[in-house]
VEXSETOR-234795 format. One record per residue (C-alpha): residue number from 1; x, y, z. Coordinates in steps of 0.25 Angstrom, whole numbers, plus 5000, padded with zeros to 4 digits. Layout:
! VEXSETOR-234795
n;x;y;z
NUM;X;Y;Z
...
//
This chain:
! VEXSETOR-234795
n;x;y;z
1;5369;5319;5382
2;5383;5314;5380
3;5396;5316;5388
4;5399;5328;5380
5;5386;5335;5385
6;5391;5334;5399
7;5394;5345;5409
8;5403;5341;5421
9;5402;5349;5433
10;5408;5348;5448
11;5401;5348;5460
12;5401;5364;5460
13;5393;5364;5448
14;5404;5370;5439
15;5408;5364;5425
16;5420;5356;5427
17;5418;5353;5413
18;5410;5358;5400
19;5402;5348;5391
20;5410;5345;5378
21;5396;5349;5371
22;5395;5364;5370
23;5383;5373;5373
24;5378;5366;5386
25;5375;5369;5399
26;5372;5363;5412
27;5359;5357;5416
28;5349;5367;5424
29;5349;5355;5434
30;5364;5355;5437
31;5360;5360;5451
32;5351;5349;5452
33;5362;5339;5451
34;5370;5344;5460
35;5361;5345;5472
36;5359;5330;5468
37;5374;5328;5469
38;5376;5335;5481
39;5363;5328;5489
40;5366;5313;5482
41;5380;5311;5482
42;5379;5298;5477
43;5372;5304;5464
44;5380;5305;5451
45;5368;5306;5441
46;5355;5314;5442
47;5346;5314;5430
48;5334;5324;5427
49;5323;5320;5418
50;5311;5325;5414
51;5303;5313;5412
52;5288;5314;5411
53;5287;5301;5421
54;5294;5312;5431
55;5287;5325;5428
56;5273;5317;5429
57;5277;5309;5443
58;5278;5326;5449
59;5262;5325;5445
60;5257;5314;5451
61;5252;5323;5464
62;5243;5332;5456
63;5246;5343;5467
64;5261;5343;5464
65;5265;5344;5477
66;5271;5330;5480
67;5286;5331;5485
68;5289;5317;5483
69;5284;5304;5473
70;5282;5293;5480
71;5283;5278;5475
72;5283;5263;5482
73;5283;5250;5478
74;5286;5251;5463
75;5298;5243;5456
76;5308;5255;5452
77;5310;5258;5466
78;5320;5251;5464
79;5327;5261;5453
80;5329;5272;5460
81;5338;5269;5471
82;5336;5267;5485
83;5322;5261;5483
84;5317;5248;5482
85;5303;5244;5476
86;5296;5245;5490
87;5303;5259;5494
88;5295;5274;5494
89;5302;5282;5485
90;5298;5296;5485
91;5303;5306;5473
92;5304;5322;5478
93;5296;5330;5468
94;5302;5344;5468
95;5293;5356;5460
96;5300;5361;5446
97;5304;5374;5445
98;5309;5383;5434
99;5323;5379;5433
100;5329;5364;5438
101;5340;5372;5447
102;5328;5378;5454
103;5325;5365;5458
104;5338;5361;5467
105;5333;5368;5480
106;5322;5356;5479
107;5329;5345;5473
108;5339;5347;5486
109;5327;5346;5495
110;5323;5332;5489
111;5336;5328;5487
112;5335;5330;5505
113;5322;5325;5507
114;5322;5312;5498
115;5337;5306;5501
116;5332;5292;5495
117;5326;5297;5480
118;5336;5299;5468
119;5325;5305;5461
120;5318;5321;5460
121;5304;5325;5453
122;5303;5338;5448
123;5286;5342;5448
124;5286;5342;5433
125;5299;5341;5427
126;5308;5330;5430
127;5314;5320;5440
128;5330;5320;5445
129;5335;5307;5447
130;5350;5305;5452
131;5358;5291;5454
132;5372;5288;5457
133;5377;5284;5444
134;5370;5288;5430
135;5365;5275;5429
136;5358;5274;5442
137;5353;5289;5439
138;5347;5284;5427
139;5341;5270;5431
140;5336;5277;5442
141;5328;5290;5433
142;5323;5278;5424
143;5318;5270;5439
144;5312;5284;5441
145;5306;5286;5429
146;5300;5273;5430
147;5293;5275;5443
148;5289;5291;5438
149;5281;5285;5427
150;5276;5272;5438
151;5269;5284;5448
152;5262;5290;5436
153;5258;5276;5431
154;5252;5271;5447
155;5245;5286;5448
156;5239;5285;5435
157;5233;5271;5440
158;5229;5277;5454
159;5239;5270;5462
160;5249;5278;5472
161;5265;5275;5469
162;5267;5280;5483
163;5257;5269;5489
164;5262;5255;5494
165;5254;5243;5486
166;5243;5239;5497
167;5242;5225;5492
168;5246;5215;5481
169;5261;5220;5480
170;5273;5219;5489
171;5273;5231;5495
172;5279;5240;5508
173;5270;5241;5520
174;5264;5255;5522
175;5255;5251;5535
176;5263;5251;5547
177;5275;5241;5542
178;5266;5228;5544
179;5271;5217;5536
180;5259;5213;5527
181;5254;5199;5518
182;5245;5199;5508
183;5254;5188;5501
184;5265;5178;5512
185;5273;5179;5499
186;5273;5194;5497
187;5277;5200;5510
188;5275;5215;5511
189;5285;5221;5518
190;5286;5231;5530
191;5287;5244;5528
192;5301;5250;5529
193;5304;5260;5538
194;5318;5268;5536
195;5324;5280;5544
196;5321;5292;5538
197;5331;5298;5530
198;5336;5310;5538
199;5334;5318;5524
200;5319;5316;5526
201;5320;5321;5541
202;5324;5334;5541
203;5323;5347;5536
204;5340;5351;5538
205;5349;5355;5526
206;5354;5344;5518
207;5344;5332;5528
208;5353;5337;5539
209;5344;5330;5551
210;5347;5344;5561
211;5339;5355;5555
212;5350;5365;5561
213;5360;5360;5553
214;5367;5354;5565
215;5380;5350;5558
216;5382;5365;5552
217;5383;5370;5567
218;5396;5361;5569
219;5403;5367;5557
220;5414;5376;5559
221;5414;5392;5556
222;5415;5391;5541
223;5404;5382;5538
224;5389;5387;5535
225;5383;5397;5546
226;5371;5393;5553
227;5357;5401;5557
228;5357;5406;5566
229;5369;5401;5573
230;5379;5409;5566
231;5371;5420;5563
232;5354;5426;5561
233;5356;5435;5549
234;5356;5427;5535
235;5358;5435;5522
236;5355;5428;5510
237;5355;5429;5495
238;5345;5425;5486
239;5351;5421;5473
240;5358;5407;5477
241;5353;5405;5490
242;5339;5407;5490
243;5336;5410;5479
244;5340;5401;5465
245;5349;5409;5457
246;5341;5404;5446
247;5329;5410;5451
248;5333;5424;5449
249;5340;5419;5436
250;5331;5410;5429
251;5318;5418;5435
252;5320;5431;5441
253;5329;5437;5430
254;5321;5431;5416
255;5307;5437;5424
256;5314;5451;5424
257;5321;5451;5408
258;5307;5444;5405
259;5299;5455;5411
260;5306;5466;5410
261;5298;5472;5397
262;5284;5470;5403
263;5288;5476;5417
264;5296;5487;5412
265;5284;5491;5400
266;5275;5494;5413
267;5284;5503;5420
268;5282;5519;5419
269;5292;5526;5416
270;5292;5531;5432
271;5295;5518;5434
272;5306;5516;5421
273;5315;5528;5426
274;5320;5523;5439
275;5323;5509;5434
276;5331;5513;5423
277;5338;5521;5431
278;5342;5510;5441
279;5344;5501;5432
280;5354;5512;5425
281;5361;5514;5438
282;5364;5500;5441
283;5372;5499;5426
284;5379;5512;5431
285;5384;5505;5443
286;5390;5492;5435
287;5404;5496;5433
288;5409;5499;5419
289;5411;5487;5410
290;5401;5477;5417
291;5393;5469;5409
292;5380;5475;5410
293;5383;5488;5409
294;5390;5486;5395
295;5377;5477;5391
296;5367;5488;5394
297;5374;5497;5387
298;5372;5490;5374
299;5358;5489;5377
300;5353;5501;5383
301;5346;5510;5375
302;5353;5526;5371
303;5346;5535;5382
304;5342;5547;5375
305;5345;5560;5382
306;5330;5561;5384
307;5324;5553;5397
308;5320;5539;5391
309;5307;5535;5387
310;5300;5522;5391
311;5303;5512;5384
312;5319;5519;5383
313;5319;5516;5398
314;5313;5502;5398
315;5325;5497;5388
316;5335;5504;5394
317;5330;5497;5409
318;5328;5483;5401
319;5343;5484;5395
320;5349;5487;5409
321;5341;5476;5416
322;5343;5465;5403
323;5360;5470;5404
324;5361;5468;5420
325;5353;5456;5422
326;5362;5450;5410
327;5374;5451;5416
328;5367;5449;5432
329;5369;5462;5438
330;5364;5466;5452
331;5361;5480;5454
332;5349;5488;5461
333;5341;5493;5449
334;5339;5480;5442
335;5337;5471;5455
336;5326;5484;5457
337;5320;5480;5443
338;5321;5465;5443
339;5315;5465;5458
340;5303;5473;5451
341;5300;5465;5441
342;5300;5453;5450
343;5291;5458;5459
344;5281;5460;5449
345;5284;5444;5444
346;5282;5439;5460
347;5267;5446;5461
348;5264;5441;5448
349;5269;5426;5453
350;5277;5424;5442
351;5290;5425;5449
352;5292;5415;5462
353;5304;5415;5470
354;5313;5404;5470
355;5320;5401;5484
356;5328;5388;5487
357;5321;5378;5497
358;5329;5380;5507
359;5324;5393;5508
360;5312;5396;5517
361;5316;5385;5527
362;5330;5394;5530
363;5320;5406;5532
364;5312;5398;5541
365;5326;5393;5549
366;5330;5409;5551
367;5316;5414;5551
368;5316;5403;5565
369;5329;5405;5570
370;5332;5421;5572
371;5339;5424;5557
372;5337;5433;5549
373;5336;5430;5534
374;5340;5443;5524
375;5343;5444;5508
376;5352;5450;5501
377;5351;5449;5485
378;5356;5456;5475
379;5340;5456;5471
380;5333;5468;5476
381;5326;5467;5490
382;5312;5468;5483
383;5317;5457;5475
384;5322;5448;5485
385;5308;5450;5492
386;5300;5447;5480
387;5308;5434;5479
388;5307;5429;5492
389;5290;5435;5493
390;5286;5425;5481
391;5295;5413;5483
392;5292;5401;5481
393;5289;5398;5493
394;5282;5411;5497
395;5285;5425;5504
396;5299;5423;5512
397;5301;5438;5514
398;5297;5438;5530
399;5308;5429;5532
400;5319;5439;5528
401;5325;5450;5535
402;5332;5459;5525
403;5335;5461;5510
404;5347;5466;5505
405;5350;5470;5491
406;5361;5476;5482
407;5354;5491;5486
408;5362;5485;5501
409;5376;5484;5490
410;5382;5473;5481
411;5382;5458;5488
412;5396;5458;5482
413;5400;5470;5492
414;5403;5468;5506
415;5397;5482;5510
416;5385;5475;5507
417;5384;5464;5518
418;5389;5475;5527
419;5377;5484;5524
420;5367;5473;5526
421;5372;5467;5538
422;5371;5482;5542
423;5357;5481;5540
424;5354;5468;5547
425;5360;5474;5559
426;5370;5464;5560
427;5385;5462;5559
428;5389;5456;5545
429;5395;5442;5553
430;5382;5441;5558
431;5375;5437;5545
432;5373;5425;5536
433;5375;5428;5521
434;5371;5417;5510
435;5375;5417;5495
436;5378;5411;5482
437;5388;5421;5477
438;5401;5422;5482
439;5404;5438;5479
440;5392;5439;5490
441;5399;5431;5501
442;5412;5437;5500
443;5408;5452;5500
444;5397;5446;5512
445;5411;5439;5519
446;5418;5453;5517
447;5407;5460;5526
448;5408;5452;5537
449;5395;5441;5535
450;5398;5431;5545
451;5393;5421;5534
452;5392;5422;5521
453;5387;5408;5515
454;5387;5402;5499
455;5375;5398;5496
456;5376;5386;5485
457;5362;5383;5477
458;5361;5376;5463
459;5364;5387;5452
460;5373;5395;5462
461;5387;5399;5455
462;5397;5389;5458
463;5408;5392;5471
464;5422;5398;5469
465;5431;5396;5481
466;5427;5409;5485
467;5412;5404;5488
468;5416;5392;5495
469;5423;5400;5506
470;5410;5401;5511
471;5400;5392;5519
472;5391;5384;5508
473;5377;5383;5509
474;5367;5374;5500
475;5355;5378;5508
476;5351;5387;5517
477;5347;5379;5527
478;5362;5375;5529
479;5361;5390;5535
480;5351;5385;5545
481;5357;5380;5559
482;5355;5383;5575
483;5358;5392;5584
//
């Protein structure tokens, strides 16, 4: 890489200014970098490698379910900063997923947990390792590397890295802090015994030691709204905020344009009919000139003035589906098909849903406090179920209220928020709306939401000023207060 080569971005994520050399584009772990930044100010470097020394330390617990790598009494301590030879360091090991920025929700929960490593495993792919310069970033990958490849060596000869020496070495004292002598010139020192990191104590938004997010209650009017303080109705979207965007972008949409040939080849033509026409409705209703309604012109075949065979009706429904996912429309007859689809990939388990960690722990909080949780998405209700059934993390769906799709109205149309707080039984200023896209939060003000909130995940479109007239949110969590 040279100078050339390099993208420079602001702390928003835009390009303030373009590489020289054309035909580049940014790293899929730009995301990761800044959750880095944001959680290690200090940091100006991070480096990613996928050194074989790092994927095979992930290994060394043959169950793959170790959180942490841990090493004492070894030299290159010293190289990594904030340790000395006799220290504990422990390494977070996150698990790998399809896509680097599906890996931030994890990577900020290390980042918490371990305030002391500049270091994160990923289970079979890589290690991240930050510093604050690029030579200390550097030296320190190399000091890593070096211990990776150290663990592997001591486990292959049957000795534990985590384990103080017991004798013939000077060593920290792990029985009770006594000073022990096998040799008057080689003291062994007590054990050290330091406060515990405050990071390490609690389970708060951003190591805040009051789970209740005690110092949000002092904050005037404008700032972030508290559950279930300000209000006991939460409306969430999914895409952005509980969802990564690149889940349904990266997963969910390839599953459906992959699929569509096989899954359309066992329908009857019972079963053609009404998705053609549904799908043939929602290019009707796209005004004149859009994008995808020009597209699937070009592509859809001459219907004959007899009714359409088969196979005439299952090209005619793939062009519809390939021209309005190309240019991302929302409407009700596709969302109807993709949720169908979908459905079928969940049973077979080849589809997982993706939710930030974050997640279940904020159900938890309104499940134990009195609010009640609802979705609206501009994915069909069965959708939304399926996702939220076959998570990650299991079945969420009894911890949700109500779903809402774009059958209640566009998210982008006030009437919309107005129907569904209708429907909750509540007035619109009682209700907590949370969401990535800005269109969605000013049609939700317009209504009357008492408090439409931004949500801010890695991959989420970068804020206009318009987005930053509301309360910013990075977790969920930050939604979680007292009474």
């Amino acid at each position: 890489m040279i100078g050339e080569d390099v993208f420079e971005l602001d702390m928003d994520m835009n390009v303030v200014k373009p590489p020289v050399t054309p035909n580049l584009r940014l790293s899929a772990c730009t995301p990761i970098w800044y959750s880095v930044y944001r959680f290690r100010p200090r940091a100006k470097c991070v480096i990613h490698t996928h050194s074989m020394n790092a994927q095979m330390a992930t290994l060394l617990d043959p169950t793959e379910r170790s959180t942490c790598l841990r090493m004492t009494h070894l030299e290159m301590l010293k190289g990594v900063g904030g340790h000395a030879y006799d220290s504990v360091l422990d390494i977070p090991i996150i698990d790998n997923r399809p896509s680097e920025d599906m890996l931030v929700d994890q990577v900020e929960k290390a980042l918490v947990k371990y305030p002391k490593c500049n270091a994160i495993l990923v289970r079979r792919h890589g290690v991240f390792v930050w510093g604050d310069s690029w030579e200390q970033a550097k030296t320190q990958c190399e000091s890593f590397d070096y211990l990776f490849e150290t663990a592997i060596k001591m486990k292959s000869m049957g000795i534990d890295p985590a384990a103080v020496p017991k004798e013939g070495t000077y060593r920290v004292d792990d029985e009770g802090g006594e000073e022990k002598k096998e040799d008057s010139s080689r003291p062994v020192k007590r054990m050290r015994t330091e406060k515990k990191d405050s990071a390490d104590a609690t389970d708060g938004f951003n190591a805040e030691a009051d789970l209740n997010n005690a110092a949000d209650l002092e904050k005037d009017t404008k700032s972030i709204p508290l559950l279930p303080r300000d209000a006991k109705v939460l409306l969430l979207d999914i895409e952005g905020c509980t969802t990564a965007i690149s889940f349904v972008k990266n997963v969910l949409f390839p599953f459906v344009l992959s699929n569509i040939d096989l899954y359309l080849a066992k329908r009857t033509s019972q079963e053609l009919g009404p998705i053609l026409k549904s799908l043939q409705e929602d290019i009707e209703k796209l005004e004149d000139g859009h994008d995808a309604k020009e597209e699937s012109k070009k592509v859809t075949p001459v219907v004959p003035d007899c009714t359409p065979n088969d196979d005439l009706m299952r090209d005619m429904i793939k062009s519809f589906v390939k021209a309005m996912m190309k240019f991302d429309v929302k409407a009700t007859g596709l969302k109807s098909l993709q949720g169908k689809m979908w459905k079928s990939g969940y049973a077979s388990g080849e589809l997982k849903g993706h939710i930030y960690s974050d997640f279940v722990p904020m159900l938890n909080w309104c499940k134990s406090n009195g609010v009640s949780v609802n979705i609206y998405s501009s994915g069909s209700i069965g959708a939304q179920k399926l996702l939220f059934k076959h998570t990650t993390d299991g079945d969420l769906t009894s911890f949700f209220n109500s779903h809402f799709d774009t059958t209640t109205g566009s998210k982008k149309e006030h009437k919309s928020y107005e129907k569904i707080a209708e429907d909750l039984g509540v007035k619109p200023g009682e209700i907590v709306f949370a969401s990535d896209a800005e269109a969605e939060l000013v049609a939700a003000r317009k209504a009357g939401i008492g408090f439409p909130v931004m949500s801010v995940r890695p991959g989420n479109a970068p804020l206009t000023n318009v987005g930053k007239e509301f309360p910013i949110i990075y977790s969920l969590l930050q939604l979680c207060g007292s009474d």
